[in-house]
N, C-alpha and C positions, 0 to 999 in steps of 0.2 A: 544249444543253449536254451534252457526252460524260459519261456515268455511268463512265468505266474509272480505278482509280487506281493512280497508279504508286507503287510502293515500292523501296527496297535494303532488301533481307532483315537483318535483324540476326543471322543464323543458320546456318551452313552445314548443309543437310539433303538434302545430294548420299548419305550412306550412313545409311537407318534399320532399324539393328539390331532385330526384336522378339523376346522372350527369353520362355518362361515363367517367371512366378517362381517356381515352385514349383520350379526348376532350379539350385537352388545352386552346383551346381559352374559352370555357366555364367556367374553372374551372380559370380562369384569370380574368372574369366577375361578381365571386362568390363574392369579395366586396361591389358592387353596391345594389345586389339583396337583396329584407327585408323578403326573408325566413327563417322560425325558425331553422330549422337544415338539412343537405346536407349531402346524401350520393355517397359517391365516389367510382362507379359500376367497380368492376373487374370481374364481370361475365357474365352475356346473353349480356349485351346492349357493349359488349368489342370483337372484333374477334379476332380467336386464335392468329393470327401473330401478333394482336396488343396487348397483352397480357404485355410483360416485357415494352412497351413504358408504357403504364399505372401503371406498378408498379413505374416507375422511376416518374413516374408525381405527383405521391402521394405522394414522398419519397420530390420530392423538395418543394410541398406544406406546408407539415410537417415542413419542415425545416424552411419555411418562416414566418408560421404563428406566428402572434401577438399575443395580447392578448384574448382570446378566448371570442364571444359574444352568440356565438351557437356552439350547437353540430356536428360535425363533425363525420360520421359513414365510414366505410371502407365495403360494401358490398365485401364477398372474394368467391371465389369458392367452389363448395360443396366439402364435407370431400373427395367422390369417386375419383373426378377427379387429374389429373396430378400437376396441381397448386396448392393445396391445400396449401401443406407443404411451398413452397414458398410464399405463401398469408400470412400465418401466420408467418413468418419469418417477412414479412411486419410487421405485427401489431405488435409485439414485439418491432421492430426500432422506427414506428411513434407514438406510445401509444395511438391511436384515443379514442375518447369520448366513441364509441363502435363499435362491429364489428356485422354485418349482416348477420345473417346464412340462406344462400338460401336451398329448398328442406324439409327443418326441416318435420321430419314423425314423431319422437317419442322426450319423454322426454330423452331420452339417448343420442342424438344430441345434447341438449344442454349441458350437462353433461359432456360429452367429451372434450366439447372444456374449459370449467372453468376448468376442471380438467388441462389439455393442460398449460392455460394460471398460473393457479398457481404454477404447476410447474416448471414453468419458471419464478417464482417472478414478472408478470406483474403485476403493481399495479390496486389494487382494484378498480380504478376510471374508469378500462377499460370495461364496462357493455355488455351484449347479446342483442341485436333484433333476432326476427326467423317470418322470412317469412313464413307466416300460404297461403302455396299455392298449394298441395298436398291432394289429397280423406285423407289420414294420417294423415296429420295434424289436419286437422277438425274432424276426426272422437275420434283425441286422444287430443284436445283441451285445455281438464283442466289437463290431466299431464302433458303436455307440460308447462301452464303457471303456475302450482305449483314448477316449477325450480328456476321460483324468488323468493318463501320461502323455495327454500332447501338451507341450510347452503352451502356457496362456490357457488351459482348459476350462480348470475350474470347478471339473467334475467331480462331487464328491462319493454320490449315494444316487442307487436307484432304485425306483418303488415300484412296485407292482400296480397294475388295476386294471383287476378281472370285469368291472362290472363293464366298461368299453371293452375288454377284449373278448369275455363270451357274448354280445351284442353283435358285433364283429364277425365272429366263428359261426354264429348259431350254436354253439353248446350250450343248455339248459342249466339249471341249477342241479347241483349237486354235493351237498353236504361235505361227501370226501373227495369233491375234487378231482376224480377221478381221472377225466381228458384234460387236463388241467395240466397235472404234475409235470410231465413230459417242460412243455413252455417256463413253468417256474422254474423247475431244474435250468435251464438253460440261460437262465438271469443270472441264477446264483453264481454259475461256472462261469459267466461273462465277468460278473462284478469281482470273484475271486482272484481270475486270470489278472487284473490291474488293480488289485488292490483297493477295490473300493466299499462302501456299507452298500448292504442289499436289504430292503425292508417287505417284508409280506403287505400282500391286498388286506383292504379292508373287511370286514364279516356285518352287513347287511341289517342283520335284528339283533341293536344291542340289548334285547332282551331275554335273547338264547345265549346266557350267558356259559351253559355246558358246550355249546357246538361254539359256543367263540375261542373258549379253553382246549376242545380240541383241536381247530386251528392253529393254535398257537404253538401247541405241544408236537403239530405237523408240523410247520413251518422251521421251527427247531431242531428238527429232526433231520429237516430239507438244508440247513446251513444258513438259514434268514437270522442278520442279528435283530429284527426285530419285528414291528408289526403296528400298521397305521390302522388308527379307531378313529369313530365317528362319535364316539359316547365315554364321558367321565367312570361310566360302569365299566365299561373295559379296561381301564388302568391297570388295576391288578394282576391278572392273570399276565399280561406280558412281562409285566416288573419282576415277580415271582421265576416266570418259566424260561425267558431268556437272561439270565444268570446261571454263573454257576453253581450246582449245588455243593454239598460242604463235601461230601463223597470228590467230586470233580475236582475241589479246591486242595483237598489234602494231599490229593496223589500227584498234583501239580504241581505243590509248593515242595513233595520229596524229591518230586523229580531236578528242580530247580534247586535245590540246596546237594544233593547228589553230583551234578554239572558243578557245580561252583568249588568241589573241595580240591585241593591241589592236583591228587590222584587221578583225577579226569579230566585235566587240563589237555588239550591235543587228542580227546578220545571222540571217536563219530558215537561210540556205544557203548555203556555199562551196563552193570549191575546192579537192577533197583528193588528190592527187598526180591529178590530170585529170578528177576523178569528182564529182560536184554531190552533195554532202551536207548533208543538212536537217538542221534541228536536232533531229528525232526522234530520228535516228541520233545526236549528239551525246549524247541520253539514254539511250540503250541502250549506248551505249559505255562511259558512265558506271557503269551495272549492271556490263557487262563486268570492267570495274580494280575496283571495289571488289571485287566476287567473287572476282576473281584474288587481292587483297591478303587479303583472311579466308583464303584458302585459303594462302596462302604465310607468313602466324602462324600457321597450324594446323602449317604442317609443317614452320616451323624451331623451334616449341617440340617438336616430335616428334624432332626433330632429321634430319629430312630437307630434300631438295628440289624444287620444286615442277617 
């Protein structure tokens, strides 16, 4: 019996903005920007002293926000440190979309913090990210992402971050990644196996905005639905490059309207303008049009076009 599960995302997480929050004017800015969902850093990118300024920044955020268009994630400090318990004290007040677990080594890290959060009646809309950025993490990849089918998990999405794990390795910089791919692959294939969103590392100089585009255009290519930025500059290119293109959309919606006519009812595989299509492809095409349709409300309530 296959352990892989299929999902349609309930989420567009093709552009994730990460902010410090100790960065007011940025997170003052977060209106304008057309990123999919924004996490707000109480950890590395926060100094100690500016520590309680950024919880307070997040708390009046909280307070302010509308009606929600994207997800909003609360990046908090690891379970070890000092902050922890006050971080969490955070999530509890602001109930973010989800909260970001830096360090994540084993499925029991995530564990801990569902357990945490249920016990304390936070409602269930409050979901896990775990930053896959530790030799640990990757080594322990599919029990980590089998936490979002453990009953109470909560686990939704996991993200990459190279810049602790070539720290870690000692692998140096390298534009394409090179000793790299191997570990990324093996996020993707974790996150897929349970059905969750896998998002790409971040890209270091937002102002090599060509080698951030070809990241992205890797990472797409590696099966990431998406890709965490440190800069408003990076928006585009992931909004662009993780969608589908209109080539992609056309042959997905024949595929999908072909599956749907009477004559194919009970069929694994047809006939699509000459080409023998399973019903695999039927489900992927499916991913396809939905994706396209979240993205085309994303951008006629932006008032653009997809």
């Amino acid at each position: 019996m296959s352990m892989i599960f299929d999902h349609h995302p309930q989420h567009l997480r093709r552009s994730v903005l990460c902010l410090p929050a100790s960065n007011q004017r940025a997170i003052d800015k977060l209106a304008e920007l057309d990123c999919d969902a924004v996490i707000l850093d109480l950890e590395d990118a926060v100094a100690e002293e500016k520590k309680e300024e950024a919880r307070a920044n997040i708390r009046a955020f909280f307070k302010a926000r509308g009606t929600a268009d994207r997800e909003v994630i609360i990046r908090i400090n690891q379970a070890s440190s000092t902050h922890y318990d006050t971080d969490m004290a955070l999530v509890l007040e602001c109930e973010p979309d989800a909260v970001l677990l830096p360090k994540v080594r084993a499925q029991d890290d995530i564990l801990d913090v569902a357990v945490f959060l249920s016990e304390n009646d936070a409602p269930e809309t409050i979901r896990l990210w775990a930053m896959m950025e530790t030799p640990l993490a990757i080594l322990n990849a599919g029990p980590i992402a089998e936490a979002g089918r453990t009953a109470g998990g909560r686990l939704d999405c996991l993200v990459m971050g190279l810049n602790d794990l070539r720290n870690d390795t000692r692998i140096p910089f390298d534009p394409a990644r090179t000793y790299l791919i191997h570990w990324l692959m093996q996020v993707v294939l974790a996150a897929r196996a349970f059905g969750l969103t896998v998002i790409d590392s971040v890209s270091n100089d937002f102002k090599d905005l060509a080698q951030f585009e070809a990241e992205c255009i890797q990472g797409r290519a590696m099966g990431f639905d998406g890709k965490m930025l440190i800069h408003p500059a990076q928006i585009d290119a992931p909004n662009r490059i993780f969608q589908p293109s209109a080539e992609e959309l056309a042959e997905a919606e024949a595929i999908v309207a072909a599956f749907s006519t009477p004559e194919a009812q009970g069929k694994n595989a047809i006939n699509v303008a000459g080409r023998m299509v399973e019903r695999l492809h039927f489900e992927q095409a499916g991913r396809i049009a939905a994706r396209a349709r979240m993205i085309q409300a994303r951008m006629t309530k932006a008032g653009k076009k997809i």
